[in-house]
C-alpha positions as CSV (number, residue, x, y, z in Angstrom):
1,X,10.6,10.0,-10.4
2,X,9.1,8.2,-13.2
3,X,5.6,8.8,-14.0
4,X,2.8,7.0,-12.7
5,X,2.5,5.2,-9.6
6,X,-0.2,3.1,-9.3
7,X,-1.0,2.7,-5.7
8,X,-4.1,-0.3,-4.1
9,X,-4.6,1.6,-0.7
10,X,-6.7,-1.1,1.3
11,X,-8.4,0.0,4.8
12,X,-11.5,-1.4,6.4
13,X,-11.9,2.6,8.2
14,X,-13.6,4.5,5.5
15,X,-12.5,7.5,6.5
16,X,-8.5,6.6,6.5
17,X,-9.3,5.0,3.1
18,X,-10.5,8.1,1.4
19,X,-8.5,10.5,3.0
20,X,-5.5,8.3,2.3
21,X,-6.2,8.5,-1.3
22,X,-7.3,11.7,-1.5
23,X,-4.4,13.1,0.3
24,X,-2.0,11.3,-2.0
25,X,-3.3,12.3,-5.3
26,X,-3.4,15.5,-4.4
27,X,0.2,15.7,-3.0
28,X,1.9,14.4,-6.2
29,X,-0.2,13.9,-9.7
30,X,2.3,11.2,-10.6
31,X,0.2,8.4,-7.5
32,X,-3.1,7.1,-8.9
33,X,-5.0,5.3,-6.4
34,X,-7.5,2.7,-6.0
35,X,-8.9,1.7,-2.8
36,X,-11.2,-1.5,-1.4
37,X,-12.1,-2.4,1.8
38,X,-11.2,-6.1,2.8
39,X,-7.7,-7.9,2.1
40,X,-10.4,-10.0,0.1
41,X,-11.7,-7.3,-2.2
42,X,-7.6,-6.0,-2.4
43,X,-6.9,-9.5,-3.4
44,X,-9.6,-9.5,-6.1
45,X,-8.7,-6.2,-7.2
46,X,-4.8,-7.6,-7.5
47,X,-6.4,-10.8,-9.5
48,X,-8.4,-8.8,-11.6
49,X,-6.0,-6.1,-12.1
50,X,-8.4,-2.7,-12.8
51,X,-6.7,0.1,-12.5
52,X,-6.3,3.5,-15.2
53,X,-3.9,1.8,-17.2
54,X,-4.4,-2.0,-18.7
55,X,-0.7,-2.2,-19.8
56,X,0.5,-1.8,-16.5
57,X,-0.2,-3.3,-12.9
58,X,-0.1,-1.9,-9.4
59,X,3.2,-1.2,-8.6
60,X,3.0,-0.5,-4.7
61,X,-0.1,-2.1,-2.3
62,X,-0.6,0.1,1.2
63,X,-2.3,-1.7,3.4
64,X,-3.9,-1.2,6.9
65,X,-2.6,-4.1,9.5
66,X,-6.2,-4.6,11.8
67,X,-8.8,-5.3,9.1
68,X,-11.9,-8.2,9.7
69,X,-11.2,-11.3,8.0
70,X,-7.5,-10.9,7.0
71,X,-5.0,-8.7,8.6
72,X,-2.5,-6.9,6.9
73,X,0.4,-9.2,7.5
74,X,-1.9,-12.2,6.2
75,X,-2.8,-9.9,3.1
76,X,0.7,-9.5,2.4
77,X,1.4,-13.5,2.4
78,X,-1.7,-13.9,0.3
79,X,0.1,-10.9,-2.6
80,X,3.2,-12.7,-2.7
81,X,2.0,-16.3,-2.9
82,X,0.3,-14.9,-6.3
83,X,3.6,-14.0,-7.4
84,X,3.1,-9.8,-7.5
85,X,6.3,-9.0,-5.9
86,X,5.8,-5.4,-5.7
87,X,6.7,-3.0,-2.4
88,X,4.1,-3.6,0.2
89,X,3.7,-0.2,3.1
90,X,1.8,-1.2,6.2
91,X,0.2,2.0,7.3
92,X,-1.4,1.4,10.1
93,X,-2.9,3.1,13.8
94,X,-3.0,-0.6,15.5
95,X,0.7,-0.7,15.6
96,X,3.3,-1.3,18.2
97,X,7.2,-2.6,18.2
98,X,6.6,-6.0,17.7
99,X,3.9,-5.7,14.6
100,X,6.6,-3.8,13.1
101,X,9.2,-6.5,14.1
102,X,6.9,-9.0,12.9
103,X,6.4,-6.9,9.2
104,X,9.6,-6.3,8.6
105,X,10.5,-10.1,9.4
106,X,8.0,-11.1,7.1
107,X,9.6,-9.0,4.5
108,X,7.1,-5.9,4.0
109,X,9.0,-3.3,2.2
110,X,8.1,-0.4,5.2
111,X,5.9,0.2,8.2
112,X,4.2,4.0,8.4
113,X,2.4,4.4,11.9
114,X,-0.5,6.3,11.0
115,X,-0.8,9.7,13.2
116,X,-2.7,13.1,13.6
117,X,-2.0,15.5,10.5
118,X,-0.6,16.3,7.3
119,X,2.9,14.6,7.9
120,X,1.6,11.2,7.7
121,X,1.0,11.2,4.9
122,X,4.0,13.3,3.3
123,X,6.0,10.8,5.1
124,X,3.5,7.8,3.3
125,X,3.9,9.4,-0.3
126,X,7.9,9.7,-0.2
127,X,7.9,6.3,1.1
128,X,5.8,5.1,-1.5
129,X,7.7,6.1,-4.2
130,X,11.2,5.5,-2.8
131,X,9.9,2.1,-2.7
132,X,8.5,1.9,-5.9
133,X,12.1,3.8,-7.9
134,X,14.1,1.6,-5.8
135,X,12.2,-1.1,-6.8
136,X,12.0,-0.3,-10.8
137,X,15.5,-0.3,-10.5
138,X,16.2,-3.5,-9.2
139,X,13.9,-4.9,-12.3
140,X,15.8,-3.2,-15.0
C-alpha cells in the first residue's frame, strides 16, 4: 500500500466519529484522519482542504448516511458536483437493502453497515484502502 491515506470521516454521533478515527489510526499508521460533524462542515473541510499534508488532498471521504441537514447520499452528490472524485464509504447503522441499493446506484464506491466490535472496522480500514490503491491506479 502506498503511504498515507488521508481519510474525512464525517458522523453527526460523536462517539462513532471518534472511535472511528481512533480505531483507524491505530489499526494501520499509513490512515490519517480528520473528522467534522455535518455534511456542511465535511463540505467546508473538502473546500478548504486542511489536512497534515498541503501538497496533497483527501483521498477517501467516509461518511455516515442519517446526519441533520444533509444525509450521506446528498453529501456525496454535493463531493462530486465540486469535482473531488475520490472513493466515497457509506458507513452507516441507519441502513437497510434499499439505502444500499440506492448508494451504490448513485455511484458510492462501498457501503460498510456499521456493527458491535472490532470487525467493523477491520472490515472499514481494508475497504478504505482497497478503494483508495484501486483508485490511485486508475489515475496513473
Amino acid at each position: 500500500m502506498s503511504p498515507g491515506i488521508y481519510v474525512l470521516c464525517i458522523d453527526d454521533d460523536p462517539h462513532y466519529r471518534e472511535l472511528t478515527a481512533t480505531v483507524l489510526e491505530r489499526r494501520d499508521d499509513d490512515l490519517v484522519v480528520t473528522t467534522a460533524e455535518t455534511g456542511r462542515e465535511g463540505l467546508a473541510i473538502v473546500d478548504g482542504e486542511p489536512d497534515p499534508d498541503p501538497d496533497r488532498g483527501i483521498d477517501c471521504v467516509v461518511s455516515d448516511y442519517d446526519m441533520p441537514g444533509m444525509d450521506g447520499l446528498e453529501l456525496f452528490g454535493a463531493i462530486r458536483s465540486r469535482d473531488l472524485d475520490v472513493p466515497f464509504i457509506l458507513f452507516t447503522g441507519a441502513g437497510s437493502a434499499e439505502i444500499a441499493d440506492e448508494a451504490i446506484s448513485a455511484g458510492v464506491t462501498d457501503y460498510v453497515r456499521k456493527g458491535t466490535g472490532a470487525d467493523q472496522y477491520a472490515e472499514l480500514a481494508a475497504r478504505i484502502e482497497t478503494a483508495v490503491e484501486s483508485d490511485r491506479e486508475d489515475k496513473r
